[in-house]
Backbone as CSV, one residue per row, in Angstrom:
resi,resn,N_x,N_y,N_z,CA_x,CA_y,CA_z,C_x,C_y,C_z
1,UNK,10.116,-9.540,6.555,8.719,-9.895,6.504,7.891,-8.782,7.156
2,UNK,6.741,-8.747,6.962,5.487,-7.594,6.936,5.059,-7.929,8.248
3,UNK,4.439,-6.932,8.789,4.038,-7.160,10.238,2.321,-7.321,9.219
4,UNK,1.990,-6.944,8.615,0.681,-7.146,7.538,0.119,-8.244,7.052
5,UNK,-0.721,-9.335,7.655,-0.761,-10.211,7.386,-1.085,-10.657,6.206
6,UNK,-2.114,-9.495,5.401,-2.547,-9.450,3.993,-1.018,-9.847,3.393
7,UNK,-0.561,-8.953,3.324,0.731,-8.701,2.760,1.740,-9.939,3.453
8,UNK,1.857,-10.415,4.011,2.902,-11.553,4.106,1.835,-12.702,3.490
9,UNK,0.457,-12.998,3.997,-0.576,-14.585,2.864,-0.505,-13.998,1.625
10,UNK,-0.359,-12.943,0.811,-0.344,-12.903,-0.802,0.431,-12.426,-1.213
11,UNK,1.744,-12.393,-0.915,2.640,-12.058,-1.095,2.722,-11.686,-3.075
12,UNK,2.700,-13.217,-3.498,2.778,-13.628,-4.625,1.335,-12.852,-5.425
13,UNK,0.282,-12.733,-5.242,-0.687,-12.350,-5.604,-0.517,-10.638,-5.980
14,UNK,-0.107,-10.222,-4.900,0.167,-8.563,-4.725,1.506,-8.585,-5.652
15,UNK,2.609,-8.909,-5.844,3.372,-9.474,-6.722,3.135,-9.152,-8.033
16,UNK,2.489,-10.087,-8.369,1.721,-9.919,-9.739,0.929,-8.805,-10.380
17,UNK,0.316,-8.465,-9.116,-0.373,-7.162,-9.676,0.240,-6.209,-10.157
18,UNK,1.533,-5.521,-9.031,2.296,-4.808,-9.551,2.812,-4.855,-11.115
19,UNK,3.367,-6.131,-11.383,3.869,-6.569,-12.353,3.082,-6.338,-13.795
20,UNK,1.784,-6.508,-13.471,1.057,-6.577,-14.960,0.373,-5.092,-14.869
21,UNK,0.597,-4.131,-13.562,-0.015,-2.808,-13.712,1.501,-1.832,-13.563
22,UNK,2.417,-2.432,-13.744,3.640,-1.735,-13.784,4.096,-0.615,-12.642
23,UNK,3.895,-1.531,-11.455,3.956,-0.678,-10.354,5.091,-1.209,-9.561
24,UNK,5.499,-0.516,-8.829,6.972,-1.013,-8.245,6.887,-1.490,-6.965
25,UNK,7.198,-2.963,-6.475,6.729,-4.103,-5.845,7.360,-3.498,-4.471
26,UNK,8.513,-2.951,-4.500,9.332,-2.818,-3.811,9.032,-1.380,-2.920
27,UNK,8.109,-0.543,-3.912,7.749,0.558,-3.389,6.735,0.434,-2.058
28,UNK,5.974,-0.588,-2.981,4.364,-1.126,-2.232,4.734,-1.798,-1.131
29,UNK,5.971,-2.263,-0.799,6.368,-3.332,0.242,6.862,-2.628,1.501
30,UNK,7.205,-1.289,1.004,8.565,-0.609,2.359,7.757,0.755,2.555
31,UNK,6.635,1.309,1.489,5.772,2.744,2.036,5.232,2.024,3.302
32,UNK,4.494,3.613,4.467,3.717,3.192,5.601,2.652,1.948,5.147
33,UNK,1.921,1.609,5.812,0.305,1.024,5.496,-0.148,1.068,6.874
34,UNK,-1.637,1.116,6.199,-2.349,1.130,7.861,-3.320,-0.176,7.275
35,UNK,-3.487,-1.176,8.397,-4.332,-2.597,7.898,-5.281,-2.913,8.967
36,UNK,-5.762,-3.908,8.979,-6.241,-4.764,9.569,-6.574,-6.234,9.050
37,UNK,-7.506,-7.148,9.099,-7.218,-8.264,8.650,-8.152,-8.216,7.374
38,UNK,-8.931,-7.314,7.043,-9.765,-7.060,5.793,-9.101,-6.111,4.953
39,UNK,-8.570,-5.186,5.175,-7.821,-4.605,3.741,-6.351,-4.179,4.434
40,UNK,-5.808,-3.370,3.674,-4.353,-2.992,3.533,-4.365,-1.825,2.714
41,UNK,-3.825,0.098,3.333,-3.532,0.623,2.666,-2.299,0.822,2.447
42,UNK,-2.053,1.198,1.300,-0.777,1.508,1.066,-0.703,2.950,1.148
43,UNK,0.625,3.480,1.992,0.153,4.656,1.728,1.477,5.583,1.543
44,UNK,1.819,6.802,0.863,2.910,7.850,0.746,3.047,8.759,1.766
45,UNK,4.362,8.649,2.305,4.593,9.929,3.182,5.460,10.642,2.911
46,UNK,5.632,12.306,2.680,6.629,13.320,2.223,7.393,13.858,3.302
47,UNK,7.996,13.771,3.632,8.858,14.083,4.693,8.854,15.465,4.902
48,UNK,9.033,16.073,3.850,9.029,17.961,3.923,7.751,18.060,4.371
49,UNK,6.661,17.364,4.881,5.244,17.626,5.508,5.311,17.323,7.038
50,UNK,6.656,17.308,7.248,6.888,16.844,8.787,7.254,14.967,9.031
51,UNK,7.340,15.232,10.578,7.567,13.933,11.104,6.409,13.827,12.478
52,UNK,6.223,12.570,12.561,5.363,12.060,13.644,3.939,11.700,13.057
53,UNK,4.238,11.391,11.605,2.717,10.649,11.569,1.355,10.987,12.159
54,UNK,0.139,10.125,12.646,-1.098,10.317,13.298,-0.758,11.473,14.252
55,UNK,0.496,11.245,15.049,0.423,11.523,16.270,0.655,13.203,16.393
56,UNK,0.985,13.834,14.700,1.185,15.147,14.798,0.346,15.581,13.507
57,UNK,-0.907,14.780,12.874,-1.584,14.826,11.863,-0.929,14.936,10.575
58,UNK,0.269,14.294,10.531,1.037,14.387,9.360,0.327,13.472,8.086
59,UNK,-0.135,13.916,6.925,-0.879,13.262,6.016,0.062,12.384,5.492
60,UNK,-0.666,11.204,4.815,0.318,10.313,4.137,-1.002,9.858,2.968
61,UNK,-0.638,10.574,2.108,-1.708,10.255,0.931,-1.775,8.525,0.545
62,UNK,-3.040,7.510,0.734,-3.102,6.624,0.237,-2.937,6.557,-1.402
63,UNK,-2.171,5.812,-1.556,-1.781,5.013,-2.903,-2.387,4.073,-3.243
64,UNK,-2.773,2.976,-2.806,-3.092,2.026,-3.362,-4.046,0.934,-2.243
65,UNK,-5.204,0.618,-2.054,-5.879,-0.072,-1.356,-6.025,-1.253,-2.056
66,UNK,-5.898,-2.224,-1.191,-5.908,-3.674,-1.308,-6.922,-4.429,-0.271
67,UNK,-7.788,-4.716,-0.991,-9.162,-5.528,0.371,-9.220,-6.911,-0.311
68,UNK,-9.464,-7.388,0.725,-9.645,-9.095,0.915,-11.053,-9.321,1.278
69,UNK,-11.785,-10.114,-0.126,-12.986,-9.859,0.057,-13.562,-11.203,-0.270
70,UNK,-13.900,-12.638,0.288,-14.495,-13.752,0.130,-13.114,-14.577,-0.393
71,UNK,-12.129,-14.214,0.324,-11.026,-14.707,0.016,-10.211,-14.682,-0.813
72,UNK,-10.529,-13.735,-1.504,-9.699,-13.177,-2.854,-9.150,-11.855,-2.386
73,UNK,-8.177,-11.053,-3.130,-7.696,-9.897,-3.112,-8.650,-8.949,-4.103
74,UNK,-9.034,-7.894,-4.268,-9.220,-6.774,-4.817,-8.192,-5.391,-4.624
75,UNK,-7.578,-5.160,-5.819,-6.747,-3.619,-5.326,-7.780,-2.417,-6.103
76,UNK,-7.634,-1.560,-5.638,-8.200,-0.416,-6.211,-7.077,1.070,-5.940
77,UNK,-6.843,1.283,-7.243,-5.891,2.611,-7.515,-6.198,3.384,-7.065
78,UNK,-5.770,4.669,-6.635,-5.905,6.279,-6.245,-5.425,7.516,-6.957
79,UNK,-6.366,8.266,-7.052,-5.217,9.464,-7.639,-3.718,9.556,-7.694
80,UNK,-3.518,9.192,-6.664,-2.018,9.184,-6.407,-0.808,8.194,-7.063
81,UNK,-1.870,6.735,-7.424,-0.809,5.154,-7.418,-0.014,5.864,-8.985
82,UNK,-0.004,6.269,-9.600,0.786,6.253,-10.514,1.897,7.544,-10.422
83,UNK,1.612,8.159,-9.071,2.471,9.641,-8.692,3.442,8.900,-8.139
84,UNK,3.211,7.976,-7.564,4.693,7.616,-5.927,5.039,6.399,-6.537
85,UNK,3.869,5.550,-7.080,4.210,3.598,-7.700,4.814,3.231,-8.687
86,UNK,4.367,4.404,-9.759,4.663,3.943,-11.084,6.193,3.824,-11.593
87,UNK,6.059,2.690,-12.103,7.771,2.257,-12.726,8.251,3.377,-13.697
């Protein structure tokens, strides 16, 4: 289970999306994310760009943003979601 609360309440919702935008559920579940209780990024990290994350400015290109907005989900794609997501 997700330390992400987005991501553990819609589990099933985020689920689906993948599914009907042919993105890989499994990808979206185990990349970094950085959250809070209004959105959720998803995001890619390349390893040949180093190690230590924030703490050594290591980039991790967002993939895929997911906001929670009047109680619904909204995702919105990135340049990237079909480079690292796509099935």
């Amino acid at each position: 289970m997700s330390k992400c609360k987005i991501i553990n309440d819609h589990r099933a919702e985020i689920e689906k999306y993948c599914e009907d935008n042919r993105l890989d559920i499994h990808k979206v579940l185990s990349f970094p994310k950085a959250w809070d209780n209004e959105f959720v990024f998803i995001q890619h990290h390349d390893p040949e760009k180093g190690q230590g994350g924030l703490l050594k400015e290591v980039p991790a290109a967002v993939v895929l943003k997911i906001e929670k907005r009047h109680n619904r989900l909204e995702f919105e794609q990135t340049e990237h979601t079909r480079q690292y997501l796509a099935l």
